[in-house]
N, C-alpha and C positions, 0 to 999 in steps of 0.2 A: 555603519552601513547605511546606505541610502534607503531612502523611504520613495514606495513607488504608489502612487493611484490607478487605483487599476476598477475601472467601469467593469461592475455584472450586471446581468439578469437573470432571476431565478423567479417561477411562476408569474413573472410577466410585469415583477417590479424590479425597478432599476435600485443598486447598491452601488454607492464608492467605497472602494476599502483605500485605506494605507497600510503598506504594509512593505517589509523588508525582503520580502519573500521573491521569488520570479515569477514577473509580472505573467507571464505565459501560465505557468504552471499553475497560476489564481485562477487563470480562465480555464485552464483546462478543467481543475479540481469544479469549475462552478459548471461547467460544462455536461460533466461527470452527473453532478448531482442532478439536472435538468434534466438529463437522458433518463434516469433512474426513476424520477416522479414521471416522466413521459412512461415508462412501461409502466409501473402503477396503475399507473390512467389506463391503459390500453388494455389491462390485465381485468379492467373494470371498476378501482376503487375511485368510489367518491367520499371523501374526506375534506375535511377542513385542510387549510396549507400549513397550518403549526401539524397536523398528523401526518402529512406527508413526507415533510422533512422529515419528522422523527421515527419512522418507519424508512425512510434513506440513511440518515442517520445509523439506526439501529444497523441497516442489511452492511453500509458501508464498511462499520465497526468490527462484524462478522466476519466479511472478506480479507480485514486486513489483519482480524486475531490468527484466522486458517493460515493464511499466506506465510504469517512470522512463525507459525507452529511448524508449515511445513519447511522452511527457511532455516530450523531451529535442527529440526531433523536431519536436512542436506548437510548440516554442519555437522552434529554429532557421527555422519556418515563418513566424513571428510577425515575427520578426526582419528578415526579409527583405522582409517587406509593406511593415514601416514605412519599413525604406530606403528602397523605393520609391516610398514617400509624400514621404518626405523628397526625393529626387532630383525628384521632380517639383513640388514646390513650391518647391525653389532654381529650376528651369528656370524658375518663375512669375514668379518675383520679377524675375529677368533680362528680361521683356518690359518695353519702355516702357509708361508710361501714356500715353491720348493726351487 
């Protein structure tokens, strides 16, 4: 796979990354996290920038355990329709034709 450099900005210093990933989705991810220390900020906290990140970090980590938990549920929901499709088209099959 190719390797792409991809220019951020995160609290107002510049990072190259390499990396294999899309190149977009770097920026957006670094995007993401810039919006997140901007509400921080806005919300009032003054912190050092290693606690910021790690307070994005941590809130990010949250969002993405909730989302696969709720994700996890959609699935188990899923799961269980289909049985019941299945259960009811064995019961189908079971009538005579007349």
């Amino acid at each position: 796979m190719a390797h792409h450099k991809v220019d951020i900005t995160l609290l107002g210093q510049k990072f190259s990354i390499r990396t294999e990933d899309n190149p977009e989705e770097v920026l957006l991810a670094a995007q993401t996290v810039q919006e997140q220390i901007e509400e921080l900020r806005a919300a009032g906290m003054t912190a050092s920038s290693d606690r910021l990140l790690s307070l994005v970090a941590l809130n990010l980590a949250g969002q993405l355990l909730r989302k696969d938990e709720s994700g996890h549920a959609n699935l188990e929901h899923i799961i269980s329709s289909l049985d019941s499709v299945v259960q009811q088209a064995e019961s189908l099959a079971k009538v005579p034709l007349r």
